[in-house]
C-alpha positions in Angstrom: -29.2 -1.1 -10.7 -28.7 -2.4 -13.9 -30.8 -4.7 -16.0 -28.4 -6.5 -18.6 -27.0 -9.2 -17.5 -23.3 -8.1 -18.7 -23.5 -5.2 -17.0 -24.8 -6.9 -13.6 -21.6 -9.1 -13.9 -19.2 -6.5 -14.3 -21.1 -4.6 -10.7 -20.0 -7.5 -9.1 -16.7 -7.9 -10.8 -16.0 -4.0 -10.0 -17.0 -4.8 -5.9 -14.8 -7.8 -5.5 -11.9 -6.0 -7.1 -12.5 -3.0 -5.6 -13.1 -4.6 -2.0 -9.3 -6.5 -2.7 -7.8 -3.3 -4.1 -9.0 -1.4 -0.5 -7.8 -4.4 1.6 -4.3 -4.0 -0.1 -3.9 -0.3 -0.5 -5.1 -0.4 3.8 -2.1 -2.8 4.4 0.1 -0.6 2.7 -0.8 2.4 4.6 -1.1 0.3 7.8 3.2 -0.5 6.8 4.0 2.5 6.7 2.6 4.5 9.5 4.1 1.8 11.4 7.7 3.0 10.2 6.8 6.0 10.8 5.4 5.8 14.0 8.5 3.3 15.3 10.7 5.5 14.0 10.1 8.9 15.7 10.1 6.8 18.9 13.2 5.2 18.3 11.5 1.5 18.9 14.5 -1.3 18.2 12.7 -3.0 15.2 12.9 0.2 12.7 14.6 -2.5 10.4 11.7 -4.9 10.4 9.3 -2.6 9.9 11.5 -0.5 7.1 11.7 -3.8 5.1 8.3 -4.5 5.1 7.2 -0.9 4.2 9.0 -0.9 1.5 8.3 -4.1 0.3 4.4 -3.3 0.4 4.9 -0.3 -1.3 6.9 -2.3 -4.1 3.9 -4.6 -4.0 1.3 -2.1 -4.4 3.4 -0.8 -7.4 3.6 -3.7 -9.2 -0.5 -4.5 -9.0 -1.2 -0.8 -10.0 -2.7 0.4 -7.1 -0.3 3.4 -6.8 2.0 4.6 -9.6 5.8 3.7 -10.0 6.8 7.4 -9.3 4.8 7.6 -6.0 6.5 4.2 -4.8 10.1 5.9 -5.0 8.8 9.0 -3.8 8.0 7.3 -0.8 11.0 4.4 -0.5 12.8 7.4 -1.0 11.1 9.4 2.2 11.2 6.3 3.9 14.9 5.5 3.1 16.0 9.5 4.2 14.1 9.1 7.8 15.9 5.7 8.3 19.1 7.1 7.6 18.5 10.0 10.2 
């Protein structure tokens, strides 16, 4: 545990952001296995789900929690499975 007070602020600065980075990169996940999932089974709301994986892999881009090449790596997975 540290003893400076700077450095007891940033602990605490490093748990919230990395308990609202986890939450986020979990929702993500959680988006796509959903596709995934509805898709192999042929449910009727592929769409929905497609639309939102894609837009929380777009949002997980943009705060950094994945890179930009891994976000069209998998819009561009997603995308081929849809189209099948």
């Amino acid at each position: 545990m540290p003893i400076i007070k700077s450095a007891i602020e940033r602990v605490k600065t490093n748990n919230k952001a990395n308990a609202r980075n986890t939450t986020q990169m979990s929702a993500m996940r959680t988006a796509v296995k959903k596709f995934e999932t509805a898709n192999t089974a042929g449910a009727d709301n592929v769409e929905e789900l497609y639309l939102a994986a894609t837009s929380a892999v777009d949002k997980a881009a943009s705060k950094g929690l994945i890179k930009r090449n891994k976000a069209a790596r998998d819009k561009s997975r997603m995308a081929a499975r849809y189209a099948k």
